[in-house]
Structures are given as C-alpha cells and as structure tokens.
N, C-alpha and C positions, 0 to 999 in steps of 0.2 A: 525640685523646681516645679512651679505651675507653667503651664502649656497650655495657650489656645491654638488650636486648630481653625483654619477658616478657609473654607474650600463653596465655590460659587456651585459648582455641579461635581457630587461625588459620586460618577452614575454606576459604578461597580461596585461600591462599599469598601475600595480598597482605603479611601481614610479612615473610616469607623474601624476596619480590621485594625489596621496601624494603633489607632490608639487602644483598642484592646489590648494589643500586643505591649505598650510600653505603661499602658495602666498594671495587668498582669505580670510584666515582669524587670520592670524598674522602679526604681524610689520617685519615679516623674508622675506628676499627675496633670493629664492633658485632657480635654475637652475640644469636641466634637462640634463646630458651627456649621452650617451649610445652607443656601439658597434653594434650592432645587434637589429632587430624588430622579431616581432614573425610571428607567417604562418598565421595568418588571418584579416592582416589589423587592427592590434590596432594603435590609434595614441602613438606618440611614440618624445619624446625627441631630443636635436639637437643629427645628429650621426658623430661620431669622425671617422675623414679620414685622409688620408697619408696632404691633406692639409690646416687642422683645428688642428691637435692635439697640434700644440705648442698655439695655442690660448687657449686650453683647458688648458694647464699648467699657463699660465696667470691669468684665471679665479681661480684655483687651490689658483696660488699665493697671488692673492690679497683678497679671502677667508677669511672670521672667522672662518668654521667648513668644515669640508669635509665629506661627510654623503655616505656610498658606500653600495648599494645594493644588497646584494647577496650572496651568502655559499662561493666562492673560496678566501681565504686572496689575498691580494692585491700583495703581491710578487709571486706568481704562474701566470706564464705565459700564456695566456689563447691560445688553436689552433687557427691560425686565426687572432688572432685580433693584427693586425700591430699596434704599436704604446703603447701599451699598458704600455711595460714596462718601455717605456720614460718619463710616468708621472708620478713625484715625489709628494705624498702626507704626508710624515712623518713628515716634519715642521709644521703640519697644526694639532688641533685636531681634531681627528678624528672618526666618530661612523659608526659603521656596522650595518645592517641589514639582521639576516638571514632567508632566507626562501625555501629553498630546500633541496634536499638531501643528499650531501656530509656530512652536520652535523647531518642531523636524524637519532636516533638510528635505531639499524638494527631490531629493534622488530617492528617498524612502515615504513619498506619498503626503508631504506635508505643505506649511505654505512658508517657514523661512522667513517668517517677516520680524521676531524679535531677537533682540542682541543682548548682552549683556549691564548695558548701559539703559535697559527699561526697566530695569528691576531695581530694587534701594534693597534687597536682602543683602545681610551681611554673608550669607552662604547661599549656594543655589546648587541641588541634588539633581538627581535624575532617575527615574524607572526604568529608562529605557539605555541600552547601550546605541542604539542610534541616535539619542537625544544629549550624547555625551560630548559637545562641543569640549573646544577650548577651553572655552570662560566658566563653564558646567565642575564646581569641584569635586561632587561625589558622585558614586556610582551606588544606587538603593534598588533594594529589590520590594517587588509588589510581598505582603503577608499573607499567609494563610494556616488559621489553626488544622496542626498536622491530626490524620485522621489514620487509621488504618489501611495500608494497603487492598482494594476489594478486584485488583486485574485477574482475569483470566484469560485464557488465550481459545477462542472460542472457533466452532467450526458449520456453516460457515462464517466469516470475520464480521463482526460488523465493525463498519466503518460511519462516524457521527461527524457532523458539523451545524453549529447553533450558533451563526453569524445574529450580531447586536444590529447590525447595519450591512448590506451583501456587499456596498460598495466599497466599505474600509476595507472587509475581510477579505473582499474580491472572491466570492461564491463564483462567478461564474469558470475560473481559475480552477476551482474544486471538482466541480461539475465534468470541467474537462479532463483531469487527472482519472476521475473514478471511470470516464468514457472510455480512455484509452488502455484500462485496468486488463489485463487476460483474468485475473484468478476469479472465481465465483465469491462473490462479497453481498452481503446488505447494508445499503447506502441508506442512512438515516440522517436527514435536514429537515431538524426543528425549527420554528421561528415563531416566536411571540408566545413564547410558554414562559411561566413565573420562573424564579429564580431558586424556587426549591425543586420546580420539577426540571429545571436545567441541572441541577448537583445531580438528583437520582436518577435521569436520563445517562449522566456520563459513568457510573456505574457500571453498564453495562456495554459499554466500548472498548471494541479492541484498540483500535486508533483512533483521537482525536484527530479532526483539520480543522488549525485553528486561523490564521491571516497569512497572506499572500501580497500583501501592499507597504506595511510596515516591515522593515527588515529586523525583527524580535517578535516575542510570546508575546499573550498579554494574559490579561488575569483570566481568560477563560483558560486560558492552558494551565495554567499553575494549579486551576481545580479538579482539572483532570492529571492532571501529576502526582498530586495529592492524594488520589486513589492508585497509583501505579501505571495510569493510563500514559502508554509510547503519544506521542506528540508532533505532528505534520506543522508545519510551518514556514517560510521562508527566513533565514536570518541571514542577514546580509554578512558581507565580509566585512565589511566596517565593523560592527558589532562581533563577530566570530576573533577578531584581534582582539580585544577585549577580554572578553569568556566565550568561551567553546559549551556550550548545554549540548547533552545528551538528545538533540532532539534532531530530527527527521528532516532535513532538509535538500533541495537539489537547484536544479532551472528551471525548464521549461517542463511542461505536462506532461510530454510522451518520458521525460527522465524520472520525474517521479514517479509514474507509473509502474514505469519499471523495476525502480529500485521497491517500489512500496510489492509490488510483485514479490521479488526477491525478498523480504523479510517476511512477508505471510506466510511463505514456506518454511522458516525457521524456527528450531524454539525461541522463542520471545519474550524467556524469564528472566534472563541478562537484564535484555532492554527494562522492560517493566521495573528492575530490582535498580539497575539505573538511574532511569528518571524518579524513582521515589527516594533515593537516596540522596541525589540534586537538588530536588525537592525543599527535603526535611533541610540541608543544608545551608539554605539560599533561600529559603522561602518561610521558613517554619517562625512561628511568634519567637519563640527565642532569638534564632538565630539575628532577628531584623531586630527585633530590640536591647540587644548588643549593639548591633553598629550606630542606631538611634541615641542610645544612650552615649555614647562615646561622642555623636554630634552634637547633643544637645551642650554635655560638658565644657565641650569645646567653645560654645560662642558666652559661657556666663561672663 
C-alpha cells in the first residue's frame, strides 16, 4: 500500500525513523511530509512550501492510508504553517499518531484539552503509555535503527542529561537528585549541541536522566538504550500497569539518589544487557514495523 505520512513538527525525527523502518521492512511504501524541523539538525522529511503543497495533496490523493503525526487534529489551523489547511485528507483512511501534550492528562505535565471526538481518524495510536486514554486504540513504540551495544560501567560514573527543553525535562529535578548523590560521579548537562554530537556524547554514559514531568521515556532515552545506556526517568504508575521497562525510576530526589547511589555500586551488566534487550524488542525497526504493518493491514 502507498502511505502518506503528514506530521506539522517532527522535532525528533522519530517519523522519518518510522518510515524508514516500514519502507525497510514491509511491502508498504510511505512518504515523509512535514512543516517544520527541530533546533538541532535532525534529518527530517520532504518539507511542504507555498510551492510543493499541491503536490502534497496529489500524493494525499492517490494514497491508501494517510497516517498523521502528532496531538493537534487535522482541522486546527496550525501558527505558521501556510498551506495547511488546503490539504484535504478526509476521503482517505486515516490514522493518528499521538505523542505530546495537548492530549496528556494534566496529572502527567500536559493540557487535557482534546478527546476523541476531534479527530475523524479511523484509528488513533499512541507513543506514550500515559497518552493511552480510553478512546486511544493502540499502544506504538517510538523506532530506532538497532546499533551495537557500546556501555561500559565506568569509574568514576558519569552521569549525562541533554534536556530539549529544561522545562519538559524538569532539569532542575536532576540537578537536585545528583545534589543529594553521596557517590563521587561526573555530572555532564549538555544543551544546544547537534543531534549527532548528542548520539556520541551518550556513548559515553553510565546513566542517562532522561524527563521528570512526563510519566514515560522519550526518544532521547530509546537512543541511549540503544547503546545499552541504564536510563533515569520518572514513569508513572499509570503507565507501569501497562508495561513495566527496565528503567530507573523512584519519587522524590533524596529516593533516587539514593537508589541511584545503590546501583553505582553494583555490577551494572544485568541492567545495561537489560535495557538493550527492551530495547532491540520494543524499539528496534523491525520490531515497530511489525506492528505498523499489521496496523496498516488492518484499516485497508
């Protein structure tokens, strides 16, 4: 089947992964539109201009499924992005994908304001297990082409965090965990470095800290899992009834401290062999386009 993708901001590259993943490894062939790139040089989709869009509506047309990226329904006018609301997808079936916060409840750092009834997809996904309403049919995992394990268990530990935004992430959160750390550690917080020196910066991490606001990973964690890198997070209990991930989480700061205390004194090749095997499972191009495939099937 032919697949258009159409995502207004894909600021991570996780739809460009996605469709590599189901160009590579299903009989589907989907295509990559998008408005907007993100701040740090992800590669990034064709992007729709005042003089491509009606090509984009071509592509639209001659479509099997229209697969659109992102929390805002499709009739909300986006700031900015000219063209938008010229392309017609409602002839088409159509599936969503959400992964931000206009739909996360407000207990996990979002705004709660749309329902199921703003959307005209015929299926509506999810990345996130806290984005897993009700009305939400599937549960999707973010893609990442699997790479080779490169963790080591280093001494002393470094300890990484390369918040996108400090607010989402809630750095200050982090800041205070590593405050109240006893073990001798080196605290590395990058910010505003490219997207390739963000991969080979988490190379050499013991533990990632990845967000403290959302109750789940996000795609920065999946890249550092992807190397075997153990993974700090908050995941809420909402989401842990769902799937339980191998990853690091507690309360309040002086508890992770402590617990993170407690596992820097352990071997760490479990965890590490852990999280990469999570990973490869749940994360890896195959694995995601399997279950992509099986969606897609599903709405012909």
């Amino acid at each position: 089947m032919k697949i258009v993708m159409l995502s207004v901001f894909d600021a991570t590259a996780s739809g460009l992964r996605l469709c590599e993943a189901i160009n590579e490894n299903t009989k589907h062939k989907i295509k990559l539109f998008q408005w907007k790139t993100g701040p740090f040089n992800h590669p990034h989709g064709t992007l729709v201009r005042e003089d491509n869009y009606k090509r984009v509506q071509r592509e639209v047309d001659r479509a099997d499924i229209v697969h659109v990226k992102g929390d805002r329904p499709w009739s909300v006018v986006f700031p900015g992005m000219k063209h938008h609301k010229n392309i017609k997808i409602n002839h088409k079936p159509v599936v969503q994908t959400l992964s931000g916060t206009l739909t996360r409840d407000i207990r996990f750092g979002g705004y709660g304001q749309c329902s199921r009834k703003s959307y005209p997809a015929k299926l509506i996904t999810a990345h996130e297990p806290d984005l897993k309403h009700d009305w939400v049919d599937i549960l999707t995992f973010y893609p990442i082409r699997s790479t080779a394990a490169v963790w080591r268990q280093s001494d002393p530990p470094v300890l990484m965090h390369i918040p996108s935004n400090r607010e989402t992430k809630n750095t200050e959160f982090v800041l205070r965990i590593v405050e109240k750390m006893k073990k001798g550690v080196i605290f590395e917080l990058l910010e505003n470095i490219t997207y390739r020196a963000v991969l080979e910066a988490k190379k050499r991490a013991t533990l990632y800290f990845d967000q403290f606001v959302v109750g789940w990973y996000g795609n920065a964690a999946v890249e550092a899992m992807n190397y075997g890198v153990p993974v700090v997070s908050w995941i809420s209990e909402f989401s842990q009834r769902l799937i339980e991930p191998p990853v690091i989480t507690s309360g309040g700061a002086k508890e992770y401290a402590e617990l993170i205390d407690w596992i820097l004194d352990k071997d760490m090749a479990w965890l590490s062999q852990s999280v990469k095997e999570y990973c490869d499972t749940y994360h890896s191009y195959q694995s995601v386009a399997k279950q992509w495939d099986e969606i897609y099937e599903s709405l012909r």
